[in-house]
C-alpha positions as CSV (number, residue, x, y, z in Angstrom):
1,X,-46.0,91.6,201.5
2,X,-44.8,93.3,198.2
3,X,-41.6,94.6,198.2
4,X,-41.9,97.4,195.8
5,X,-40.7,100.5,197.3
6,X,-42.0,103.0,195.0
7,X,-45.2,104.2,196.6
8,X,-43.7,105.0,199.7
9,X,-43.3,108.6,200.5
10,X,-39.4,109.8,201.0
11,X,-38.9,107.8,203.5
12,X,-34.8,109.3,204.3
13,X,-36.3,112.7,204.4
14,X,-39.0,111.9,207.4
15,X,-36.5,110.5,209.4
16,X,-34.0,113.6,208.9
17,X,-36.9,115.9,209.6
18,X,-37.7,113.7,212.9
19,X,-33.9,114.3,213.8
20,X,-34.5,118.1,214.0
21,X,-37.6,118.1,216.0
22,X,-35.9,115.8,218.4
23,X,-33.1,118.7,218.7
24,X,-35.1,121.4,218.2
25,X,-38.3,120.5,219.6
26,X,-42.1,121.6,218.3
27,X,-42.5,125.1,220.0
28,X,-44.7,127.5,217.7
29,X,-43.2,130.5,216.1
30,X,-45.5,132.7,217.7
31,X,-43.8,135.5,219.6
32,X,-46.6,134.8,223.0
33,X,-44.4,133.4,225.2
34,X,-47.4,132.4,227.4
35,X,-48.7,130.8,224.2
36,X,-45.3,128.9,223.9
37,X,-45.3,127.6,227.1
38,X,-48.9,126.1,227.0
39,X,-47.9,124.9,223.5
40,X,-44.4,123.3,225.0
41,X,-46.2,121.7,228.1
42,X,-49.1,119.9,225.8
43,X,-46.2,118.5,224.1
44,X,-44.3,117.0,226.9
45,X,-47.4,115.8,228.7
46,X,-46.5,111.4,228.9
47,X,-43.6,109.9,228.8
48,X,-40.6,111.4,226.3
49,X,-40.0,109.0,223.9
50,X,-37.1,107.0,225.3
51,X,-39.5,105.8,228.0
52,X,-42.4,105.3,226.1
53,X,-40.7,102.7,224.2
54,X,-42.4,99.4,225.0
55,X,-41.0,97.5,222.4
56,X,-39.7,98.3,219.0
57,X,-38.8,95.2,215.8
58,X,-39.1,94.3,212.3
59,X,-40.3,91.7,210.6
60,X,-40.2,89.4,207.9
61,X,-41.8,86.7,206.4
62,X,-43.3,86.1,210.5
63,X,-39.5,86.5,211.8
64,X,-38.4,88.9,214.7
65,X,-35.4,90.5,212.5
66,X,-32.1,90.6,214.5
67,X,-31.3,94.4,213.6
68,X,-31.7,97.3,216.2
69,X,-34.3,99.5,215.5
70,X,-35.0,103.1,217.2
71,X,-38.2,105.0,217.0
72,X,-35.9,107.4,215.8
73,X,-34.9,105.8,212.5
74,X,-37.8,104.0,211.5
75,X,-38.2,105.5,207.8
76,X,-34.5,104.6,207.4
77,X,-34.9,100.7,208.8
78,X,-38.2,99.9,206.4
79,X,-35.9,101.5,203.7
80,X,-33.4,99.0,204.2
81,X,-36.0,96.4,204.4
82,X,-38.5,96.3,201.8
83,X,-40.7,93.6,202.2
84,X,-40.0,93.8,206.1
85,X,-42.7,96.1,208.6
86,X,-42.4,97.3,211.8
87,X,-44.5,97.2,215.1
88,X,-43.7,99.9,217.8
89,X,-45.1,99.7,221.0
90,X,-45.7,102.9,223.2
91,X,-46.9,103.4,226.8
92,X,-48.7,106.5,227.4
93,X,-46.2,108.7,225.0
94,X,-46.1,112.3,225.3
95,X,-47.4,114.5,222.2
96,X,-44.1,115.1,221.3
97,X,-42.9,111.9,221.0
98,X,-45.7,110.9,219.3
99,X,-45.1,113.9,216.7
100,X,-41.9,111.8,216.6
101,X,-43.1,108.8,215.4
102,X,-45.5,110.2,213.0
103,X,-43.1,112.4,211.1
104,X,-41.4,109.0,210.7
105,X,-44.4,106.8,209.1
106,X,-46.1,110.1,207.8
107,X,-49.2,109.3,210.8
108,X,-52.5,111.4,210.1
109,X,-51.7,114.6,212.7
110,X,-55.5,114.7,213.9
111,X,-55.0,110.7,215.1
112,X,-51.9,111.4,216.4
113,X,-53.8,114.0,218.4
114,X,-56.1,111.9,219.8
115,X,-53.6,109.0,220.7
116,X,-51.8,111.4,222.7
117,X,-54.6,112.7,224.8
118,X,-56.5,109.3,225.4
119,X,-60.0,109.3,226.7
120,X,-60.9,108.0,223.3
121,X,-64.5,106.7,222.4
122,X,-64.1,103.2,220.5
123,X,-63.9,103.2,217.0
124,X,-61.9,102.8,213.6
125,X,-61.3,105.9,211.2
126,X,-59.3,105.4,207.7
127,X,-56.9,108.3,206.7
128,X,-55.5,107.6,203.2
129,X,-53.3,104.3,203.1
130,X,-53.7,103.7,206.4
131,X,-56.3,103.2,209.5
132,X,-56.7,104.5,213.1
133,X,-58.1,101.7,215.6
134,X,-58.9,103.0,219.4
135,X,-60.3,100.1,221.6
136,X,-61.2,100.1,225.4
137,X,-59.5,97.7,227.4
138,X,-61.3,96.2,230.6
139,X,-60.5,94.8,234.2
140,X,-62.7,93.5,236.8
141,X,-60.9,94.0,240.6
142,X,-63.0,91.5,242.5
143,X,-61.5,92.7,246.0
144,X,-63.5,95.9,245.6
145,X,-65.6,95.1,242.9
146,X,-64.4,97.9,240.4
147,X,-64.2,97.5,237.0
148,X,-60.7,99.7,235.7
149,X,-60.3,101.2,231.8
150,X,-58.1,102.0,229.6
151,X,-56.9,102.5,226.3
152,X,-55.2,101.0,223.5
153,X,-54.9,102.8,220.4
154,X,-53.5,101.3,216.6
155,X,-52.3,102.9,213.9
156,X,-51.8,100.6,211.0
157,X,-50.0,100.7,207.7
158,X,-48.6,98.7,205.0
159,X,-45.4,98.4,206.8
160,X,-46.2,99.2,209.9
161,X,-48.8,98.8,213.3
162,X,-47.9,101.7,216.3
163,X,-50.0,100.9,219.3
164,X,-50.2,102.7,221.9
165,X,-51.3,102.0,225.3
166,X,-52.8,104.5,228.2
167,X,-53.9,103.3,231.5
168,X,-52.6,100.1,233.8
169,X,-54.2,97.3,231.8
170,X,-54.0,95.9,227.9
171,X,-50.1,95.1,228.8
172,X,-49.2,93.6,225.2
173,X,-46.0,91.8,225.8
174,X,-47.7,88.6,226.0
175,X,-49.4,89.2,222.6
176,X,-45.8,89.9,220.9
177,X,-44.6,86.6,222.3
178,X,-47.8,85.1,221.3
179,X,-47.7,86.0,217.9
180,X,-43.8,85.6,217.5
181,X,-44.3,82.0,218.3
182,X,-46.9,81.7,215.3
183,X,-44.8,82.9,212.3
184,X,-47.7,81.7,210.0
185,X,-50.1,83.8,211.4
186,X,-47.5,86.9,211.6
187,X,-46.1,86.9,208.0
188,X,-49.7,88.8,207.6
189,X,-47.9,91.8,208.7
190,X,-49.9,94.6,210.7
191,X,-52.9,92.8,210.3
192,X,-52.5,90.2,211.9
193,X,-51.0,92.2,215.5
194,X,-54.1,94.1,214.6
195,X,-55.9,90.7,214.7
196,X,-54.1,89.7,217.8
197,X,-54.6,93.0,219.8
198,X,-58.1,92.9,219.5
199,X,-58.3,89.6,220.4
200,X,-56.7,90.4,223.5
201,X,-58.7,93.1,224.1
202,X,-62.2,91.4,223.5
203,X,-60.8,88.3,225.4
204,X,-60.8,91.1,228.4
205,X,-63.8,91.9,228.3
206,X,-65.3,88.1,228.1
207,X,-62.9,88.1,231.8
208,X,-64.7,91.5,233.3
209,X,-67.9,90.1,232.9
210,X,-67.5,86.6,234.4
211,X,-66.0,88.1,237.2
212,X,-68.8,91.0,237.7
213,X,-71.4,88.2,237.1
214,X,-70.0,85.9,239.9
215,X,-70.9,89.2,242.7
216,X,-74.4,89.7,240.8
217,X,-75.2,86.1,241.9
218,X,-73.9,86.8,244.9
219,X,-75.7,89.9,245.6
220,X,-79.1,87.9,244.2
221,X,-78.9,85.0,247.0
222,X,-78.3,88.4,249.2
223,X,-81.1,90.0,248.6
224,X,-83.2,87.1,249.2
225,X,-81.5,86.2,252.2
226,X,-79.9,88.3,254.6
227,X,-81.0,91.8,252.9
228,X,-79.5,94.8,254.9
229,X,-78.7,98.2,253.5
230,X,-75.5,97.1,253.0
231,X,-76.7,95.2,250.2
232,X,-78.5,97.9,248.7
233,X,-75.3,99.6,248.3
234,X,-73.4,96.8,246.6
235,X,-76.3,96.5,244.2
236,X,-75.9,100.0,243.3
237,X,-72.4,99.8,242.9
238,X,-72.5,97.0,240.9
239,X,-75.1,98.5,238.7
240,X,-73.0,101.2,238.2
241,X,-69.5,99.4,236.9
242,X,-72.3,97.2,234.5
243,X,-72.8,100.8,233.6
244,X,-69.1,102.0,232.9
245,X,-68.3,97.6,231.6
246,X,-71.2,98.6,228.9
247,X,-69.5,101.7,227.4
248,X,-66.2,99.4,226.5
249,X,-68.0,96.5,225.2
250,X,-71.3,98.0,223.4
251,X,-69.5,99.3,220.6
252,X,-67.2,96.4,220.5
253,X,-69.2,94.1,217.7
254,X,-69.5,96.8,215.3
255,X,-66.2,97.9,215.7
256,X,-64.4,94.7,214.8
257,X,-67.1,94.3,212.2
258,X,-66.0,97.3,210.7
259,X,-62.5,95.8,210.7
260,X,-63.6,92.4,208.9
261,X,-66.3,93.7,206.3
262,X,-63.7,94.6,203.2
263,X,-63.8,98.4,203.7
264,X,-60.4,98.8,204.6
265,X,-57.5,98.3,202.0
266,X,-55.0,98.4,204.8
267,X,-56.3,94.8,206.3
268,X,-55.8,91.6,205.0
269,X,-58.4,90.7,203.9
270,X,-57.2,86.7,204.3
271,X,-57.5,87.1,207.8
272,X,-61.2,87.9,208.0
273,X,-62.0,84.6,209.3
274,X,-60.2,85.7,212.1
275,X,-61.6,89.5,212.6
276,X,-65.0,87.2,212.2
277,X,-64.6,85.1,215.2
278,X,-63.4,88.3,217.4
279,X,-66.4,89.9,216.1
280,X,-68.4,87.3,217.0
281,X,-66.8,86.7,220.6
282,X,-67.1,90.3,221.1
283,X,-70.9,90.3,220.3
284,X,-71.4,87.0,222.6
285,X,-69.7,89.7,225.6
286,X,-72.2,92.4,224.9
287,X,-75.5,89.7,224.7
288,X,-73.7,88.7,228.6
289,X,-73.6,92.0,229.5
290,X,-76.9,92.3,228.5
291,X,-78.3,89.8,230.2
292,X,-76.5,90.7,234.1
293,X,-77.9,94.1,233.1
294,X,-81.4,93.1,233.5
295,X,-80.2,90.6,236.7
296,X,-79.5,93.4,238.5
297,X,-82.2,95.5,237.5
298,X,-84.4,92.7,238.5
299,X,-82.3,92.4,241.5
300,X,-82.7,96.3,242.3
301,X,-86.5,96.3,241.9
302,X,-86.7,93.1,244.1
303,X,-84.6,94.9,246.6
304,X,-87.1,97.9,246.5
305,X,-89.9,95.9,246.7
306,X,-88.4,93.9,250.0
307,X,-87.5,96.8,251.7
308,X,-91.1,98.5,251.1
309,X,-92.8,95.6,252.4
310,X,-90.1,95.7,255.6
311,X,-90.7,99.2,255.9
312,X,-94.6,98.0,255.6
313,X,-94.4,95.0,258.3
314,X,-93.0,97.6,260.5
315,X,-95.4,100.3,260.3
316,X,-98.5,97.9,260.8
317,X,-96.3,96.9,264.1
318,X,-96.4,99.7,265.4
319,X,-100.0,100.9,264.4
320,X,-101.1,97.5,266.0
321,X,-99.3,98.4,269.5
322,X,-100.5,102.1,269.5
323,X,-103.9,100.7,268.9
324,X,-103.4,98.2,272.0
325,X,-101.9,100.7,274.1
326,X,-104.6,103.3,273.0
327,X,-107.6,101.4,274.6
328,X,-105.4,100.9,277.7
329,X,-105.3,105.0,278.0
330,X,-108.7,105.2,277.4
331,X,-109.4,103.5,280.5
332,X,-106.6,104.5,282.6
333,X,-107.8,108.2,281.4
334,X,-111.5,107.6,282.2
335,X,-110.6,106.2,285.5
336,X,-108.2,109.3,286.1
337,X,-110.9,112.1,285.8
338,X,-111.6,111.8,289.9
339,X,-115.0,112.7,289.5
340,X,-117.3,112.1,292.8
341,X,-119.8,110.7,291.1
342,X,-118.0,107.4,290.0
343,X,-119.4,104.3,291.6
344,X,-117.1,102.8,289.9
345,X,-113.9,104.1,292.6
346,X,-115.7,102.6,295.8
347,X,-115.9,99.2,294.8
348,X,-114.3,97.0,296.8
349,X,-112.8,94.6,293.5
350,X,-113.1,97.9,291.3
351,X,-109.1,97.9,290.4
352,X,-108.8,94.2,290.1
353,X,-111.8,93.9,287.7
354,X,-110.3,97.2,285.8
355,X,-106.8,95.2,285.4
356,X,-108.4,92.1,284.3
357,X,-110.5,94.1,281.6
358,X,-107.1,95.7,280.6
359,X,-105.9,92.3,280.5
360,X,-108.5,90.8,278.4
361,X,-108.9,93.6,275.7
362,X,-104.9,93.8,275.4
363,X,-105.0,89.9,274.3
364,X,-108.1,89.9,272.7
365,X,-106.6,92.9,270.1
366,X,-103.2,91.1,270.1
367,X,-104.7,88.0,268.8
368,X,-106.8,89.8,266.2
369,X,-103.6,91.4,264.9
370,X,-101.5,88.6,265.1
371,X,-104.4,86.8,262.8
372,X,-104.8,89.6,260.7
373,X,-100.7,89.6,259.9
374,X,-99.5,92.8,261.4
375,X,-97.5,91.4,264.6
């Protein structure tokens, strides 16, 4: 990492600026005060600064400086440290903190935006000298088989990589200590925590999947087996988290791609070997996905087709015992009109010889039924 300083933009004067918004806040200078106070409560929507704070550190050469660093004083740190840079961690900031950070490290305002809000599609957009990363992060709950999302979100710079986390997953922590244990791999500066958070990320998804496809072979042997409605139900609901897995992973490949193809002055470009094996781990999670996709939908039209053939069996049922008991009130009807000319009545063995013909027809048409498949 070069140590020449002169590029930078005035790096004192950000962080004075960022001093006076702390104090003075970001409210508009327009004289609505209803406008103001939409304006003041977008900003303080997340955590103020102070708790968004995950972690803060420099570093050098792939060593965790010992100096105290505050979100606050960032410009003023990397001043002092030339060939040092800086990764920030944030947990679901609010707008105004993040308006913090960014007068700081100069942070593209419509990125900043979007950090701030969440709810980000995946993808990778360059602003100037430096590049805005949002990835997807991915859990599988096996207990109620419900696959969870969230965010995390990268802005990376020379001297610098802010990421920002939204939802209850992606915890980073263990990534830091990861990566502070490989001081090889770290003296890449923000690459390689780039590097490292989508590692983690894609490494999630790989851990969705194998949990999801576990409960799609489950739901198979279920189907064939013991098939209720009940199943039914799980297979649409597992259909459905495939469905809300596939929006995190599918743009995954290209994404990382993106970061290892050259395009992007900001990464290392030393380190595409590594952005190459993410890319490629992340394209072996969509071809899985892909794959228990079309299991369940194989599973789904086999369920279909089981429960038409039930709903089949049964009808034929009961056509074949209307039919029996049909002939049955034919006779017991004929033999109910009381007419006086029935010769029929006055026989002595008339109502025996009526049973026994009841008798025979009944098992003669079960039989034919029973041969024919219907009972």
């Amino acid at each position: 990492m070069t140590a020449d300083n002169a590029g930078r933009p005035d790096l004192i004067s950000r962080a004075l600026t960022a001093s006076r918004l702390l104090t003075t806040g970001w409210s508009g200078s327009s004289s609505d005060s209803d406008e103001d106070a939409a304006v003041t409560a977008d900003l303080n929507r997340g955590r103020p600064l102070a708790e968004a704070v995950v972690d803060i550190a420099l570093y050098e050469a792939g060593r965790r400086l010992d100096v105290t660093v505050s979100p606050e004083t960032i410009a003023v740190q990397l001043a002092a440290n030339p060939a040092a840079f800086v990764w920030l961690g944030l947990r679901e900031p609010s707008h105004a903190a993040l308006r913090v950070v960014g007068e700081q490290l100069s942070l593209p305002s419509l990125a900043l935006e979007d950090a701030a809000h969440a709810h980000q599609r995946p993808k990778v957009e360059e602003y100037g000298d430096s590049v805005f990363v949002a990835f997807r992060t991915t859990s599988y709950v096996d207990s109620v088989e419900v696959i969870t999302t969230g965010e995390i979100m990268a802005f990376v710079g020379a001297h610098y990589i802010v990421t920002v986390r939204h939802g209850g997953i992606g915890e980073l922590s263990g990534v830091r200590r990861s990566l502070e244990q490989r001081p090889e791999l770290l003296a890449h500066g923000p690459s390689a925590v780039l590097y490292a958070v989508a590692d983690r990320v894609v490494d999630g998804f790989g851990q969705a999947i194998n949990g999801i496809a576990l409960d799609v072979d489950e739901v198979e042997a279920e189907v064939f087996g013991r098939n209720s409605p009940s199943t039914t139900e799980r297979l649409y609901r597992l259909k459905r988290e495939a469905l809300e897995l596939r929006r995190s992973v599918q743009p995954a490949p290209q994404l990382v791609q993106r970061l290892n193809d050259g395009s992007l002055d900001v990464i290392d470009t030393t380190l595409r070997p590594y952005f190459r094996d993410v890319a490629d781990h992340a394209q072996r999670a969509a071809e899985n996905l892909g794959t228990i996709d079309e299991l369940l939908w194989g599973a789904v039209q086999a369920n279909l087709a089981l429960v038409a053939k039930q709903q089949n069996d049964d009808m034929r049922r009961l056509a074949a015992g209307a039919a029996i008991f049909a002939v049955l009130t034919l006779i017991v009807g004929i033999y109910g009109m009381n007419f006086d000319n029935m010769p029929e009545l006055h026989w002595k063995y008339g109502y025996f010889i009526v049973l026994g013909l009841m008798a025979a027809l009944s098992y003669a048409l079960y039989r034919a039924f029973k041969k024919a498949g219907w009972l």
